[in-house]
N, C-alpha and C positions, 0 to 999 in steps of 0.2 A: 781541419777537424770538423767533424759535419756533430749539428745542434742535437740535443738530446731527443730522443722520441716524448713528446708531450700526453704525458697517460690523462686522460680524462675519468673519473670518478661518477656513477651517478648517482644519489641515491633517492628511494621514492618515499613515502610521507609513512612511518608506523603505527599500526603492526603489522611483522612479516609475519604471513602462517605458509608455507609448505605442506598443498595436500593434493594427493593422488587421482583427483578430478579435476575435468577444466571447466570451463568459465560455462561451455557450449553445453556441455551436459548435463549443469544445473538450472540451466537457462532452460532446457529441455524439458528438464522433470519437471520444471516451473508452469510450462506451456502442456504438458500432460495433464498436470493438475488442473491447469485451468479451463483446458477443455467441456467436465460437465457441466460448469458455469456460463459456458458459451454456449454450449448446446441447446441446454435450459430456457437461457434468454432469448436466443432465435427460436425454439419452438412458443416461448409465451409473447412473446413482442411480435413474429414475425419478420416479413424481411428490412422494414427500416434498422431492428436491430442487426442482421445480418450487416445490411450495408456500412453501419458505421463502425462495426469489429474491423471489417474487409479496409476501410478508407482508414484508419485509425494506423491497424498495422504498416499497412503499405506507405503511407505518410510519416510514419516512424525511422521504416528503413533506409528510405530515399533520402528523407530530409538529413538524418546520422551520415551516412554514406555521401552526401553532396557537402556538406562541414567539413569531413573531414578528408574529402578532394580538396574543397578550397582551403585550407588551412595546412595543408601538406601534410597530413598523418598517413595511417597505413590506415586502408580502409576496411574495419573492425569489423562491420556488420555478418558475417558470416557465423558470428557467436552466439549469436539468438538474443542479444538483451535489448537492442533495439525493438523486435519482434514481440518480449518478454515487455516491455516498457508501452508500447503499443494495443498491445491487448489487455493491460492494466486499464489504461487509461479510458479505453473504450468502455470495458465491462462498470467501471463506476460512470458513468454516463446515462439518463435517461434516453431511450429509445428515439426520441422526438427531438433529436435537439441537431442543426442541419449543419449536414457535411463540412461546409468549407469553415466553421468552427473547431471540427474534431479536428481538422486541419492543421487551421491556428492552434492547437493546447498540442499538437503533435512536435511541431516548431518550438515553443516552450518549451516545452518536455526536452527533448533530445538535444539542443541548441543551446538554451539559456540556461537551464539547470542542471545540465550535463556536460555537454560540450565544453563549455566557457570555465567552469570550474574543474577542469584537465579529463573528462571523460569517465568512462565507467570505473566506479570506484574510488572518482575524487570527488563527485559532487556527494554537498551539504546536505541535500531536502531528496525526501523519492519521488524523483523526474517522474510520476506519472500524475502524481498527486499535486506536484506542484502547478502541471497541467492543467488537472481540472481548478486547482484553487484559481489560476487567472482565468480560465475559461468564467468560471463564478465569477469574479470579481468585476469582468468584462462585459459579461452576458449573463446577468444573472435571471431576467426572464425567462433565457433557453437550457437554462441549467438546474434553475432550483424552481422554479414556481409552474412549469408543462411537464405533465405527465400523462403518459399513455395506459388505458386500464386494459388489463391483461384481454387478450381472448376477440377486442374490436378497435374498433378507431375513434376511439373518443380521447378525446386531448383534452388535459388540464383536472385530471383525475387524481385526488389528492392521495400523499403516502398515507401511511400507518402511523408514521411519528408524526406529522401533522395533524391526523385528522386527534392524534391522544394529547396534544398539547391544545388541540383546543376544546378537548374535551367532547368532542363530538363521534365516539366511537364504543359502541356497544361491545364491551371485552364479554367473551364467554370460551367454551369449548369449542367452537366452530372456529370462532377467531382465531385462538392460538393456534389449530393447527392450519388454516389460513395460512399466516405469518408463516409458520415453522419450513412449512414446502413448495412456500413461495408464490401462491395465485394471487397476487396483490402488484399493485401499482409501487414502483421506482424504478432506479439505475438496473440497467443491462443483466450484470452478473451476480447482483446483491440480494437477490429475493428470497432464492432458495438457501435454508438455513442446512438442510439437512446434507445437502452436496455440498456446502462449504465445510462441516463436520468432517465429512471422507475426507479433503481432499486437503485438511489437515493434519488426519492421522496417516495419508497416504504418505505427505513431508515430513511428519516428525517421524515418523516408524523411519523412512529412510535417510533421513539425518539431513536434509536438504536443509532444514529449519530450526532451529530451537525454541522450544515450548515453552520460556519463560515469558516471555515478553507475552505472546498472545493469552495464556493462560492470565498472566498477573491483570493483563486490561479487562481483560474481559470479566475477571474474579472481582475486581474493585467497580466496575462498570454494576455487577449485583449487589454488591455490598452496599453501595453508597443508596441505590435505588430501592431496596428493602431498610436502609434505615429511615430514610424519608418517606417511607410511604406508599412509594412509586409500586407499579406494576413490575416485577423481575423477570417475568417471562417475555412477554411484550419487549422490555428495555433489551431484552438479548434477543429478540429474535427477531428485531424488526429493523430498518437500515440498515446499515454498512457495518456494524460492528466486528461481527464474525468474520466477515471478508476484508476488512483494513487489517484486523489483527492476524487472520491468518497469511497475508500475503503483502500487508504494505508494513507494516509492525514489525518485519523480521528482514526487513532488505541487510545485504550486508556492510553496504556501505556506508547506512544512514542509519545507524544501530550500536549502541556499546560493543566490544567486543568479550568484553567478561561474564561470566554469568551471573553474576551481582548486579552488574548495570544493567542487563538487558531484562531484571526482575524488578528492578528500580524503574527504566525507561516505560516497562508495559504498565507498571502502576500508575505513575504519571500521567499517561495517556488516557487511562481508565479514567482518573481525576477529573481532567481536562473534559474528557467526553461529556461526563454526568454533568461536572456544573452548567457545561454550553446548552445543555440539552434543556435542564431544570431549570435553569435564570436567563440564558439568552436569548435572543431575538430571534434566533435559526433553529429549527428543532432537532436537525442531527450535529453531531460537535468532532463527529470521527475524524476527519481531512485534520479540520486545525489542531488537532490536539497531537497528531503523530507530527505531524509539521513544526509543532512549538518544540515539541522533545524533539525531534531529529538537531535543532540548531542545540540544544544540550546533548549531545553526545558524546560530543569530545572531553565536555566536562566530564559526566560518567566516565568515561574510559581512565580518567586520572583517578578520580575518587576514588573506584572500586577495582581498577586495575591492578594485579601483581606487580609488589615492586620487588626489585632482587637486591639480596641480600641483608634482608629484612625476616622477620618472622622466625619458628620456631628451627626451621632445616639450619637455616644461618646461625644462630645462637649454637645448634648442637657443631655445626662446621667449626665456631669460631672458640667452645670451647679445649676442640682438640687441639 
């Protein structure tokens, strides 16, 4: 009598969703969108910014795709989130900060905070972000404290948020729209407020994204800075605000999946931002504060998650 056939079972970590797009062609739209932000940053940086978009991605791919050689997976990369993950990383990155760094945070990124916690769509934190957090953490002179001023090569050019926390910054009507289109000194792809604006009604018009989250951060990021006094325009239009909320605020794997959480997570974040900004020692708060809510998401996902057979539909089921 020959032994039973032994069925194996698998199952992956929930929520399942079933939808008519893959992986590659959100990854896509992602890498569309973020094109004028690249563009942007290499026409006002020049080509040190070119070089570390170029060494960023490529360091992305290679490093995902050599992982997961050694580790015997199927090697995924042809999906674009590596690519997608890569040019994240880059674009929050000051122009000035030297290659075989972007390197190391690419290694992070794709390895430690992706890889190791089962690959795209198990990991906890957004692998790009979490990149640059140890790249900061690591190198925080090449990270947070050199900057390049638009247009020449002068290094160590301070941002917007710095120069407004320490008060050394003549706000007027030239300024704001300064800030707003970007001819200022920071990260890569964070300058330009007004192509971060498109190239999030480009994602939500086509559904790539959900508008809660970034709406909620960035609505609480104003609220909290006009109750205090602060400057509202400046606080939205200067750092990474707009562009962590539009593109790192809405990953899907490190995000509520409800529309409750993901109105709750962007507030949070909003929170987080302002008081980092207002009381702490660092002038921008955007990295850590989606960083902190990403490790609450899961809780979100409980809290405000559908539960079945529960609520109004269930009562009318269960009195028939």
């Amino acid at each position: 009598m020959s032994e039973p056939v032994k069925k194996q079972l698998y199952v992956s970590p929930a929520p399942h969703f079933v939808e008519g797009v893959s992986t590659r062609f959100l990854m896509c739209m992602l890498i569309t969108a973020l094109l004028p932000e690249t563009i942007y940053g290499v026409m006002l940086f020049g080509f040190r910014a070119l070089f570390v978009v170029l060494v960023s991605v490529a360091g992305s791919v290679v490093f995902e795709a050599a992982f997961q050689k050694l580790t015997k997976q199927n090697i995924t990369v042809s999906d674009c989130s590596a690519v997608v993950t890569g040019l994240l990383l880059a674009l929050v990155l000051p122009p000035t900060v030297p290659l075989w760094q972007v390197l190391l945070g690419d290694l992070f990124a794709v390895v430690v905070a992706k890889g190791f916690f089962g690959g795209l769509g198990a990991n906890v934190w957004n692998p790009a972000l979490t990149g640059r957090a140890f790249l900061f953490v690591s190198f925080s002179a090449a990270i947070g404290a050199s900057w390049l001023a638009p247009g020449t090569d002068a290094v160590s050019a301070a941002t917007v948020l710095s120069k407004l926390k320490e008060g050394a910054v003549a706000v007027n009507a030239d300024t704001y729209l300064e800030s707003f289109l970007g001819n200022t000194a920071g990260c890569i792809g964070e300058t330009n407020e007004l192509l971060i604006l498109i190239s999030f009604a480009f994602l939500a018009l086509t559904q790539v994204i959900d508008w809660r989250a970034p709406v909620t951060m960035v609505a609480t990021v104003a609220l909290l800075t006009f109750v205090s006094g602060g400057d509202v325009v400046m606080a939205l239009t200067s750092g990474g605000l707009l562009f962590g909320a539009t593109f790192m605020a809405t990953d899907y794997a490190t995000t509520p999946v409800s529309k409750a959480g993901r109105a709750v997570f962007g507030a949070g974040c909003g929170l987080l931002t302002f008081l980092i900004r207002r009381f702490g020692g660092y002038p921008e708060g955007v990295m850590f504060s989606i960083l902190f809510m990403n490790s609450l998401s899961t809780f979100l996902n409980k809290l405000t998650g559908r539960k079945y057979g529960y609520g109004k539909a269930a009562k009318k089921g269960a009195a028939k």
